[in-house]
C-alpha positions as CSV (number, residue, x, y, z in Angstrom):
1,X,-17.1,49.2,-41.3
2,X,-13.3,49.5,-40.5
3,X,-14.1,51.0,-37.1
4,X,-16.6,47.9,-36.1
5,X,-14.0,45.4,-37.3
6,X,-11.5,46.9,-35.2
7,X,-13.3,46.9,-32.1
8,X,-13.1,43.0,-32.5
9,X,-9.7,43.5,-30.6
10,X,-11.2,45.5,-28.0
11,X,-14.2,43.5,-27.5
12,X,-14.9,40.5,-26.1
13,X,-18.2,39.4,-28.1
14,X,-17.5,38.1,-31.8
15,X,-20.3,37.7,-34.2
16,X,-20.4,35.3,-37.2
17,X,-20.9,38.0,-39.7
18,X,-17.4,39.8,-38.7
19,X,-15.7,36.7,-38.6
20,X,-17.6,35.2,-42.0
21,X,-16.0,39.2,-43.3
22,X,-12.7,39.1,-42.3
23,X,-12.1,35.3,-43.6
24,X,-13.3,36.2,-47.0
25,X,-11.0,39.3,-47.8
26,X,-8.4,37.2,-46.1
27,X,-9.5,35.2,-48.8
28,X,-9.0,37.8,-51.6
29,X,-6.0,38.8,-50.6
30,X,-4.8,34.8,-50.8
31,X,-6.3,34.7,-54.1
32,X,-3.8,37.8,-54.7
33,X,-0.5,36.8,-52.9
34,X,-0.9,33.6,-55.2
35,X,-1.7,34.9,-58.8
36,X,1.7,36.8,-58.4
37,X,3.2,33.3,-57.0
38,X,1.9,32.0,-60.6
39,X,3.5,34.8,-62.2
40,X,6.6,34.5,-61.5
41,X,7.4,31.1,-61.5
42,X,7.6,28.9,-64.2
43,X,4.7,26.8,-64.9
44,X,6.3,23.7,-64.8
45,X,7.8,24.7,-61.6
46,X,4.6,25.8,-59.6
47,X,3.5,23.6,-56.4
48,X,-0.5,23.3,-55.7
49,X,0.3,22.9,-52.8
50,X,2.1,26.2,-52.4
51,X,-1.0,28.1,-54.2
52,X,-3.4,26.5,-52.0
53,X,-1.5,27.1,-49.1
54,X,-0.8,31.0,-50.2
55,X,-4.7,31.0,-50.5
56,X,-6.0,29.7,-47.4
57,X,-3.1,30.6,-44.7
58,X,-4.6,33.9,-44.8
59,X,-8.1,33.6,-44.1
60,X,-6.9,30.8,-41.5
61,X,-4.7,33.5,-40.0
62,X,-7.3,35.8,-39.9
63,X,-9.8,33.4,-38.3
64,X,-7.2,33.1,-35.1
65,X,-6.6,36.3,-34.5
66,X,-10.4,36.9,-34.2
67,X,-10.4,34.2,-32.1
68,X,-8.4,35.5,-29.5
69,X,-9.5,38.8,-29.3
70,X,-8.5,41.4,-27.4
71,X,-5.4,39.2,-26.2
72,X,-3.1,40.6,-29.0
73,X,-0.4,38.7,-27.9
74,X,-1.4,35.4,-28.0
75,X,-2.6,36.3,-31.6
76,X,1.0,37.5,-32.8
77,X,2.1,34.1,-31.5
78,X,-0.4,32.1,-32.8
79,X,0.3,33.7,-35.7
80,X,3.8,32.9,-35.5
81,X,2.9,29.2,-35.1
82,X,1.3,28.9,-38.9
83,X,4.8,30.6,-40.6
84,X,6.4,27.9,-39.0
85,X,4.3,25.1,-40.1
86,X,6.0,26.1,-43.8
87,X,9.5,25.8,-42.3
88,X,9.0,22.2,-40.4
89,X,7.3,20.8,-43.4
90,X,9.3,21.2,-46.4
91,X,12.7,23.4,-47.5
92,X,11.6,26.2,-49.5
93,X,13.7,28.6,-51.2
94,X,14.1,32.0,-50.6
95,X,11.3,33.0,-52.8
96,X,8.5,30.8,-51.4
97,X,9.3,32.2,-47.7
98,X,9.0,35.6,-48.6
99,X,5.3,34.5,-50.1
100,X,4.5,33.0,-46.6
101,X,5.4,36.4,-44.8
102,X,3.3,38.2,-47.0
103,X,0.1,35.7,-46.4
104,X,1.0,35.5,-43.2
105,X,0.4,39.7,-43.0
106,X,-2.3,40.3,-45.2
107,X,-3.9,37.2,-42.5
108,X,-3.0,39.3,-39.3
109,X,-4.3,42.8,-40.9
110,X,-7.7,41.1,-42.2
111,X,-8.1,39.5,-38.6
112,X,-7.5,43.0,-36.6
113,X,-9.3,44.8,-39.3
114,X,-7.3,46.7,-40.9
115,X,-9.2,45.8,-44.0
116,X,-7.8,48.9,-46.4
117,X,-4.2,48.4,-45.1
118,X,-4.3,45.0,-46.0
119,X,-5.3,45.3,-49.5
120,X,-3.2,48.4,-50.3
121,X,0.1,46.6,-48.7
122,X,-1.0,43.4,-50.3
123,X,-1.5,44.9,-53.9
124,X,1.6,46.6,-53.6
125,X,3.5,44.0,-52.5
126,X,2.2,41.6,-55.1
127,X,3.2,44.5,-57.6
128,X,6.9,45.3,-56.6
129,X,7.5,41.5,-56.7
130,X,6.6,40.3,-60.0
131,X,7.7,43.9,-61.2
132,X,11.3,43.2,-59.7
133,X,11.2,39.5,-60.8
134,X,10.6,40.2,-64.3
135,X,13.4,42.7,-64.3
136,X,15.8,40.6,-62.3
137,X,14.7,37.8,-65.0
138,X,16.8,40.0,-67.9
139,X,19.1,41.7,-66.2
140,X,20.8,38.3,-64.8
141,X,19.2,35.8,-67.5
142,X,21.5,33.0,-66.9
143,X,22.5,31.3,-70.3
144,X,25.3,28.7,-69.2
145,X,24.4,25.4,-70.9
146,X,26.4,22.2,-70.2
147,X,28.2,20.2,-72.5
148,X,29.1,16.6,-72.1
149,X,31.8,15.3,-74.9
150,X,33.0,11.8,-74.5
151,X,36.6,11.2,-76.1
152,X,38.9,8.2,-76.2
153,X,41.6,7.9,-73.6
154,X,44.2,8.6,-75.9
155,X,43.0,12.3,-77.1
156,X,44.7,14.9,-75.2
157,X,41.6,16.8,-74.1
158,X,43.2,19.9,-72.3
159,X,43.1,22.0,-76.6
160,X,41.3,19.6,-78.1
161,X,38.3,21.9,-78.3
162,X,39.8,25.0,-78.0
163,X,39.2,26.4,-81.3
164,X,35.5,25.3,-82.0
165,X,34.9,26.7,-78.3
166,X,36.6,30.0,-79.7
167,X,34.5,29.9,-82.9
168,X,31.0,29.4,-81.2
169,X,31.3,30.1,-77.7
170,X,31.8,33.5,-75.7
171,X,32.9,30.6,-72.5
172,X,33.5,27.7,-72.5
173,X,35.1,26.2,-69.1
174,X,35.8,22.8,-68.2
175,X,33.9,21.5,-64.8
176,X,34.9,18.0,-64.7
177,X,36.6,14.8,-66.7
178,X,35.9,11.2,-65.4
179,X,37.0,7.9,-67.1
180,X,34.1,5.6,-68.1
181,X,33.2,2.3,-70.6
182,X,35.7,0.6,-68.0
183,X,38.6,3.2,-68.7
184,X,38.3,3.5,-72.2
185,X,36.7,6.4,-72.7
186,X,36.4,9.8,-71.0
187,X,33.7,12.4,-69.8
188,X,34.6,15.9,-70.2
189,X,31.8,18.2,-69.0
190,X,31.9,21.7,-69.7
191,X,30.2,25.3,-69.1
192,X,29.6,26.7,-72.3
193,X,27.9,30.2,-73.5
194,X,26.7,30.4,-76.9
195,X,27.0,32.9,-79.2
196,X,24.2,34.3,-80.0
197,X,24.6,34.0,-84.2
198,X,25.8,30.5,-82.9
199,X,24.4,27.4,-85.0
200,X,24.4,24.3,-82.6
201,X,24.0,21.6,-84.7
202,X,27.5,22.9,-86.9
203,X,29.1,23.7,-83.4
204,X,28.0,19.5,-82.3
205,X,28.8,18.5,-85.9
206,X,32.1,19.8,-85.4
207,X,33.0,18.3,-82.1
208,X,31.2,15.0,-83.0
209,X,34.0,14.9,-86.0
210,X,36.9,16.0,-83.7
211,X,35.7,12.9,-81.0
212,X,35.5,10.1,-83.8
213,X,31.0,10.7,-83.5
214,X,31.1,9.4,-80.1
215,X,28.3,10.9,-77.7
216,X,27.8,14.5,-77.4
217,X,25.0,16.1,-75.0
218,X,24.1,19.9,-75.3
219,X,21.6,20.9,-72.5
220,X,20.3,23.5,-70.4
221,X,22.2,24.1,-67.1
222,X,19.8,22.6,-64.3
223,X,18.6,25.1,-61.4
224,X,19.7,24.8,-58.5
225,X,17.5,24.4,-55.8
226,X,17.8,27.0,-52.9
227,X,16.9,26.0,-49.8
228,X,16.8,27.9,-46.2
């Protein structure tokens, strides 16, 4: 069967069953590239739009470069063509392009039938990345949180903090102070780490009694979007 697909690139005629073939592995291997898109990114954080693309781009691939033939290429460069559709539309981290250059592979191996290439590289692939994800994932785990305390303007704000920070925090680093309530009041925001025996509500109780129980905000440190 791999030898008949293959002649696709040395032959002219093209049947509907070897094209109807080479869409639906192209399929598969979408259905692949994409479960391991799902498994490695948050679920909140997952686009439809991204799986569905992931799933279809290579059996769309694949479809063009059976089109064309034996001109290989004008199939590389068609192929070229789709990857850049993913660039001019949206930014996309660093993540989400590497996905579109595996599609984007498993579609040009399906199409010149390279049908056991394609799933082995595929599989693999899919494997070292959720594989290295997952590890990556603990060894740099990011824990900063930010803290917002707001003080009056007459508290000296440089060691006001210092030794609840000490007692609760392994860091705790100042980003940024602004005035606000028309100058009255002030905005300290800070990087903190917390200990991990650390109880948050005595560590907030404790600043909310240095600050006279003005606001306090403990949250996770938003993600920063990468884009390329």
């Amino acid at each position: 069967m791999l030898e008949s697909l293959l002649g696709i690139t040395n032959d002219s005629s093209i049947t509907t069953l070897t094209t109807i073939t080479c869409m639906l592995f192209a399929v598969i291997l979408g259905i692949i590239i994409a479960a391991a898109y799902a498994i490695i990114t948050k679920k909140e954080e997952i686009s439809l739009s991204f799986f569905l693309t992931l799933v279809i781009m290579p059996a769309a691939v694949a479809l063009v470069i059976v089109l064309v033939g034996s001109n290989l290429a004008r199939a590389l460069s068609l192929g070229g063509i789709f990857a850049l559709v993913r660039f001019r539309s949206m930014p996309g981290d660093g993540k989400d392009i590497s996905f579109v250059f595996v599609a984007m592979a498993a579609g040009l191996s399906s199409g010149l039938g390279f049908l056991t290439i394609a799933l082995a590289a595929t599989v693999v692939l899919a494997l070292v990345v959720v594989v290295v994800t997952k590890v990556a994932g603990l060894v740099f785990a990011n824990n900063t949180q930010s803290l917002k305390i707001v003080i009056p303007e007459d508290m000296d704000y440089s060691d006001a903090f210092k030794d609840i920070f000490e007692k609760y925090t392994d860091r705790a680093e100042l980003e940024k102070v602004k005035t606000t309530n028309m100058g009255t009041l002030y905005e300290l925001a800070y990087y903190v780490n917390m200990k991990s025996d650390a109880d948050e509500k005595k560590f907030l109780d404790e600043i909310r009694t240095r600050n006279g129980n003005l606001s306090v905000i403990l949250a996770k440190q938003l993600k920063k979007k990468e884009e390329l």
